[in-house]
C-alpha positions in Angstrom: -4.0 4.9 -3.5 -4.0 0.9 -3.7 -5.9 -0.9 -6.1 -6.7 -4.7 -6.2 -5.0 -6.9 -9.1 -8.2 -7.4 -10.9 -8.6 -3.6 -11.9 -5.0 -3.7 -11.9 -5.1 -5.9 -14.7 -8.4 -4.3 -16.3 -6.0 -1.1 -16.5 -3.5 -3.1 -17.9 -6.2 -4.8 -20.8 -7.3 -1.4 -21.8 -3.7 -0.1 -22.4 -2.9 -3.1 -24.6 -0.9 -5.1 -21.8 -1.3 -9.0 -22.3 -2.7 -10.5 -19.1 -5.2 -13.6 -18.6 -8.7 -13.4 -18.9 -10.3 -13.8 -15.2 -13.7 -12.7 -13.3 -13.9 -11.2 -10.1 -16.2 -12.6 -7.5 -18.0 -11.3 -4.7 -20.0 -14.3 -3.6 -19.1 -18.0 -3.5 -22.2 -18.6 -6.7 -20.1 -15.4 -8.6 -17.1 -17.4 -8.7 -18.3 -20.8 -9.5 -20.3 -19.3 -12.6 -16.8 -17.4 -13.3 -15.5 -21.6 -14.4 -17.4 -22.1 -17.1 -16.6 -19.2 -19.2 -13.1 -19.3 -18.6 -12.5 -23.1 -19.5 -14.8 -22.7 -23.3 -13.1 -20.0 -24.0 -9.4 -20.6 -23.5 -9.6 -24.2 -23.6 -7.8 -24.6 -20.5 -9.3 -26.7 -17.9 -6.7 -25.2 -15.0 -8.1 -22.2 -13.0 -6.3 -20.1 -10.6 -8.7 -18.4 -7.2 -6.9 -15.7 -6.3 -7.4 -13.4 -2.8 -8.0 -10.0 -3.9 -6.6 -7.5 -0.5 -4.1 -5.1 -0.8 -0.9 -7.0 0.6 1.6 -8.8 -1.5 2.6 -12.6 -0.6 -0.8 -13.9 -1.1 0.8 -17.3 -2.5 2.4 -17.9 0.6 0.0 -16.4 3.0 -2.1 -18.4 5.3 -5.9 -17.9 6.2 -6.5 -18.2 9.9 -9.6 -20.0 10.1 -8.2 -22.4 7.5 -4.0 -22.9 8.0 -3.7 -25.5 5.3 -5.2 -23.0 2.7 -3.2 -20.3 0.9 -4.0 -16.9 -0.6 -3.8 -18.0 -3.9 -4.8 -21.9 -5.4 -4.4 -23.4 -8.2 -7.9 -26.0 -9.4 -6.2 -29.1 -11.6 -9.7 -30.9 -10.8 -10.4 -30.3 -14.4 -7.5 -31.7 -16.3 -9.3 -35.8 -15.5 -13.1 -34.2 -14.4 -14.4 -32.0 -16.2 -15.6 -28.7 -15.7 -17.9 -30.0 -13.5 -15.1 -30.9 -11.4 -13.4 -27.7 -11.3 -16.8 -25.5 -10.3 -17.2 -28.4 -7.3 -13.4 -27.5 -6.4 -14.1 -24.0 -6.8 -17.0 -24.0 -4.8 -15.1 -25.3 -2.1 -12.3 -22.7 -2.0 -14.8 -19.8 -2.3 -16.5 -21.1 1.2 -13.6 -21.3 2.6 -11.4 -18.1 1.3 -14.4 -15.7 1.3 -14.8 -13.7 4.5 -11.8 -15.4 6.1 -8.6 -13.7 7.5 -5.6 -13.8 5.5 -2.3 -13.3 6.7 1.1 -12.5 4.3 4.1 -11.0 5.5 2.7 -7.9 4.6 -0.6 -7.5 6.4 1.1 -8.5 9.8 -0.3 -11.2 12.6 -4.0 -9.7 12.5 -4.2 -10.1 8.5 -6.5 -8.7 6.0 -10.5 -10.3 5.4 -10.7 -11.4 2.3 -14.3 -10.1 0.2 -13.2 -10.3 -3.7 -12.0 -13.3 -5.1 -10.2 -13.5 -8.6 -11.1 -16.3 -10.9 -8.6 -16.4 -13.5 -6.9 -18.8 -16.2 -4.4 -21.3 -15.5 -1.0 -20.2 -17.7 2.1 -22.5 -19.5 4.6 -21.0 -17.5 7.9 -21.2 -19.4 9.8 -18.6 -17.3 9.3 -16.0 -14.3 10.3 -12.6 -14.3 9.9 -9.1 -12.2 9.4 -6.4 -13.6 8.4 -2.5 -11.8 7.8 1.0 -12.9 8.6 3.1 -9.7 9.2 6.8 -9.3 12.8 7.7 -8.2 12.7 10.1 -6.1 16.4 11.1 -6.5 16.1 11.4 -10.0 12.5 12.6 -9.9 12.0 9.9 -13.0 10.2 7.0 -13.7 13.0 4.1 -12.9 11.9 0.5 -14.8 13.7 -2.6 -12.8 13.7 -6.0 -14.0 15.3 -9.7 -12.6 15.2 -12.8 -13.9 13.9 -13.9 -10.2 10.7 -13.7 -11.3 8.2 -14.8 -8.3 10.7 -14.1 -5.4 10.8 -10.7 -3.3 12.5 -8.4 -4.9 13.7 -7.2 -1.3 15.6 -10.4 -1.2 17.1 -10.2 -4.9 18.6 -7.2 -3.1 20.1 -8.2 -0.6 21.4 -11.5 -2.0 22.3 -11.0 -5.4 21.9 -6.8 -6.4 23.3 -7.8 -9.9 20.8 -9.5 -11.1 18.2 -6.0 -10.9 18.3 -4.6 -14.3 17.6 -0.8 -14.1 16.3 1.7 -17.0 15.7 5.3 -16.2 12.5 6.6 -18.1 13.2 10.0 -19.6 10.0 11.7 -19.5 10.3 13.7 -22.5 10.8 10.4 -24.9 9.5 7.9 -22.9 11.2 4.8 -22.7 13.6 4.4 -25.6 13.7 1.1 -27.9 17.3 0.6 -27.4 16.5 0.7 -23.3 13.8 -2.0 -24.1 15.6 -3.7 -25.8 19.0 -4.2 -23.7 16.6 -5.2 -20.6 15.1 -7.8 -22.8 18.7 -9.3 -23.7 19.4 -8.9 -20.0 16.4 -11.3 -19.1 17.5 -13.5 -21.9 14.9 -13.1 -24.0 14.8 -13.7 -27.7 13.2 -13.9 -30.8 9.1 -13.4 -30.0 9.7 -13.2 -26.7 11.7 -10.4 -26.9 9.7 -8.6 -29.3 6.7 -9.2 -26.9 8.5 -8.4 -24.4 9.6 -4.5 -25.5 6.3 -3.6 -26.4 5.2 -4.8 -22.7 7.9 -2.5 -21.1 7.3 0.4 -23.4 3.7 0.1 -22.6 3.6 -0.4 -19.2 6.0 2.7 -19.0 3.5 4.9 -20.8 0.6 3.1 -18.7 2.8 5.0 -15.6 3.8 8.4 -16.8 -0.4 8.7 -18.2 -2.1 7.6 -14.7 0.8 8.7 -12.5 0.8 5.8 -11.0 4.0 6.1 -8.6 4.5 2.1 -8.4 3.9 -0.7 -10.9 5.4 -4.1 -9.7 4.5 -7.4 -11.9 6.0 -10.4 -10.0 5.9 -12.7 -11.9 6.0 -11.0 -15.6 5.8 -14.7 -17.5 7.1 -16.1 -20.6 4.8 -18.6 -22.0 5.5 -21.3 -24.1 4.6 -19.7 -27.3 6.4 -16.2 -26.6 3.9 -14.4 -24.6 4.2 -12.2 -22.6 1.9 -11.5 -19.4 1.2 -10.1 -16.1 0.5 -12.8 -14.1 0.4 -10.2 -11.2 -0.5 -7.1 -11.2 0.3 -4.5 -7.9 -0.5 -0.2 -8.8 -0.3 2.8 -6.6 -0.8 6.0 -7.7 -0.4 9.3 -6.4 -3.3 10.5 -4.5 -2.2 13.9 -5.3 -3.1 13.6 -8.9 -6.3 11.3 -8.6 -8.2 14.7 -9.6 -6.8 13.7 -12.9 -8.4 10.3 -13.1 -11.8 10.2 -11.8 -12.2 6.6 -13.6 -8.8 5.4 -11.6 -10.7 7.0 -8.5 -13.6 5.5 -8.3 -11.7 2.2 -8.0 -10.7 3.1 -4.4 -11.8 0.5 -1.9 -12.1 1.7 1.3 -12.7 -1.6 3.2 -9.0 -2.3 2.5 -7.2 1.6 3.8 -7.2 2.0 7.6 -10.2 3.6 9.0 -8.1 6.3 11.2 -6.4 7.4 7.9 -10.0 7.8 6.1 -11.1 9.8 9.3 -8.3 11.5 9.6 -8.9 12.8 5.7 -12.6 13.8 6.8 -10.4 16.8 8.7 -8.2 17.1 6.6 -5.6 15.5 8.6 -2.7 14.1 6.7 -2.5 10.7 8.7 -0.7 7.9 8.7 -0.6 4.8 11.3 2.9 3.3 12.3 3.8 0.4 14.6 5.6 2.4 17.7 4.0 3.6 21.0 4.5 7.6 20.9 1.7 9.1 19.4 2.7 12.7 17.3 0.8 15.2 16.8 2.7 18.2 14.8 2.2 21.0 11.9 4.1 20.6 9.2 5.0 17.4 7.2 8.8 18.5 7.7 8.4 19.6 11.4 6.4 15.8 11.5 9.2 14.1 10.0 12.1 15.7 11.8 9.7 14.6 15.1 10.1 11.3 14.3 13.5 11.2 13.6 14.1 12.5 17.1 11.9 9.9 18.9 13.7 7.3 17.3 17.5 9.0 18.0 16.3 9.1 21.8 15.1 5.6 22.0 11.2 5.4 21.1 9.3 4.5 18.0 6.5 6.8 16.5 3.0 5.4 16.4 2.0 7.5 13.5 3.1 10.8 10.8 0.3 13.2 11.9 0.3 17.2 10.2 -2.8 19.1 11.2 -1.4 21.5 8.6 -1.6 25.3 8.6 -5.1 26.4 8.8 -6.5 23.4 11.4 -9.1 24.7 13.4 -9.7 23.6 17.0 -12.3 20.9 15.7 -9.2 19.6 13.3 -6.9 19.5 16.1 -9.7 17.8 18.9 -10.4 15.1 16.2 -6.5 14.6 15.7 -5.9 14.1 19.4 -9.5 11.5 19.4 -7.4 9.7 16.5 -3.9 9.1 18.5 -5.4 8.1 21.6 -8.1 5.9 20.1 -4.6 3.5 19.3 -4.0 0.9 22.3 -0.6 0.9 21.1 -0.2 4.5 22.2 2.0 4.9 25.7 2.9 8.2 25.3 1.8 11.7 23.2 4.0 14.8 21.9 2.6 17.5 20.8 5.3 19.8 18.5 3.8 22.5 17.1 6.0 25.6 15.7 3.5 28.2 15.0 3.8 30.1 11.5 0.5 30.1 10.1 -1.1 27.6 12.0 -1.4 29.4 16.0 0.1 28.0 19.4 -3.3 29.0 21.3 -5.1 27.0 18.4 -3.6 24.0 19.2 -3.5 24.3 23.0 -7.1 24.6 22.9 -8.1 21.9 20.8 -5.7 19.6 22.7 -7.6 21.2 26.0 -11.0 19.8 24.6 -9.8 16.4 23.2 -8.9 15.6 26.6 -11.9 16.8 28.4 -13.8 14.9 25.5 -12.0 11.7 25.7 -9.7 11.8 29.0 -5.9 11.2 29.2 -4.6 7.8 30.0 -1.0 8.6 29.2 1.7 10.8 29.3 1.5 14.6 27.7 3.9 16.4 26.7 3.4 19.5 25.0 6.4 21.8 22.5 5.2 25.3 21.8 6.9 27.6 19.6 5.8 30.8 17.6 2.7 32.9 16.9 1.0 33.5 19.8 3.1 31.1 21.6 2.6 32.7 25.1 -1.1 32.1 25.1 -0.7 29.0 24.0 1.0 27.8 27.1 -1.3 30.0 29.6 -3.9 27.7 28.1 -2.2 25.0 29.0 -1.5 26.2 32.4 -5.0 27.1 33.3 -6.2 23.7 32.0 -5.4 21.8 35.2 -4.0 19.0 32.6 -1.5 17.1 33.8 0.9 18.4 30.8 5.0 18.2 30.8 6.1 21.2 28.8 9.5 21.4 26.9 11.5 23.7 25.8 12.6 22.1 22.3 12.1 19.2 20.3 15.0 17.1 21.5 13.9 17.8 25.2 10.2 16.5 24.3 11.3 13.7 22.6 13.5 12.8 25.3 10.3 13.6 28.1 7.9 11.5 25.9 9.8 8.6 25.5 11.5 8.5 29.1 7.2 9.1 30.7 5.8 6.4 28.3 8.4 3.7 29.5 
């Protein structure tokens, strides 16, 4: 689960990690009362409006309705005008940014609407940093990363210059040690308060990780101001939806306007769902079985349009709602249907898959992979349906059939 960078940063403020005061906005009058507040109290006549969706590359993002305006802008009106200035500025940007279509290069060409604003201080920026908790799955630890390419992609630090991404693995028994702290702050060149600011952020935002099991923490940029602070001037958390039971506070922050709406259907049932960008629509049991499925679509030449495990106790409701799901996508040219049958039954499946089509019809190809309990009457029930179903006799074979009928 995704949350937006103001409760990112509200998170952060409880835990005793520096970030700048702001004031989230819902309406265009929220966030020109959100000004004056900010400017008495920090003295700073510079405000930032920030787009609150959950996609990175807001700065350099685009609205549609409005191409000269970005995600994210800076208000300077202040510095010769007054406050009055910057609410008249900020007035403006709300009209515009607020229910508008945002595009970054991570929502894709249709974008993301933008419905929270963030109204937050302007910052003496010194120096930009990155800095990340993420779980390592290799290790099965907490890994903290940090650059001193602060503000740029850290996909592109990478791939152009790897030595620059400073890497501490968190033991989870001691936390992150001081000499590990320490030794990434020399790395980023800090010194003297700056440094000592700097461990306590690190150590705190790795405790901040292991307590809310968040499984990704990025900051980009982590800033050094002029005086030796140091602050999250972003703020990007995942956690693991597995162990939201643990955090009903962390929870309720969900925001459902921003997840897709055939993943939250798909959870109604108990489906585990999630969309992709290809054309074969999967429909399997087992998240193994599902991701060995789309490994073989993509060895034979397609790309799969979603992960889809019914699990093992679907019911033929579960399995007719799946089906709705897939062929609700317009980007779906083709289905498979792989289904090994240990707990969950072949004759299950067949007959939910027999009543999603006579529900909602079938515009593209079939094909249908039975193996296992009951197996036999799954494929009679096939037979009798008078669908217009190619069969196969293993995974490789459907794959191959699926990809070859949806081109």
């Amino acid at each position: 689960m995704n949350i937006h960078e103001y409760q990112a940063k509200e998170l952060m403020r409880q835990r005793g990690l520096d970030v700048p005061e702001g004031r989230m906005a819902t309406t265009v009058d929220e966030a020109v009362a959100a000004v004056r507040p900010l400017v008495e109290s920090t003295g700073n006549p510079v405000v930032v409006v920030k787009s609150q969706i959950h996609a990175g590359g807001r700065g350099k993002g685009r609205f549609h309705e409005h191409p000269d305006l970005a995600g994210v802008n800076v208000v300077t009106d202040g510095i010769k005008g007054g406050v009055e200035a910057t609410e008249a500025a900020v007035r403006d940007l709300a009209e515009r940014m607020l229910g508008s279509t945002l595009e970054t290069v991570q929502t894709g060409p249709e974008g993301k609407k933008v419905q929270r604003l963030y109204v937050e201080q302007g910052i003496a920026i010194e120096r930009e940093l990155y800095l990340s908790v993420l779980l390592d799955r290799t290790t099965g630890r907490n890994l903290l990363m940090a650059s001193t390419e602060g503000g740029t992609e850290i996909e592109v630090v990478a791939e152009e210059t790897p030595e620059k991404i400073l890497r501490e693995t968190i033991d989870p028994a001691v936390g992150l040690a001081d000499f590990q702290a320490k030794r990434l702050g020399l790395g980023l060149g800090l010194s003297g308060d700056a440094l000592k600011n700097g461990m306590r952020f690190m150590k705190a935002l790795a405790v901040f990780a292991k307590e809310l099991d968040a499984d990704m923490i990025e900051i980009n940029p982590l800033v050094v101001t002029e005086d030796g602070r140091v602050m999250a001037l972003d703020g990007k958390v995942g956690f693991d939806s597995n162990a939201l039971y643990r955090h009903p506070d962390v929870a309720a922050l969900r925001d459902e306007t921003e997840e897709n709406p055939a993943e939250l259907e798909a959870a109604e049932y108990g489906l585990s769902f999630i969309k992709l960008d290809g054309s074969i629509g999967c429909l399997v049991n087992g998240a193994g079985l599902a991701m060995a499925t789309m490994d073989t679509i993509k060895q034979v030449g397609g790309e799969p349009a979603n992960f889809l495990d019914v699990g093992g106790g679907a019911t033929t409701e579960n399995v007719t709602a799946a089906f709705k799901i897939i062929t609700r996508d317009p980007n779906v040219k083709g289905i498979f249907v792989n289904i090994f049958g240990g707990i969950m039954r072949c004759d299950t499946i067949a007959n939910g898959v027999v009543e999603a089509v006579k529900q909602v019809g079938l515009e593209v190809p079939l094909v249908v992979r039975l193996e296992g309990t009951n197996v036999e009457l799954g494929k009679q029930i096939i037979d009798e349906s008078g669908l217009n179903v190619l069969t196969a006799d293993n995974m490789r074979d459907g794959a191959t059939k699926i990809v070859e009928a949806a081109s």
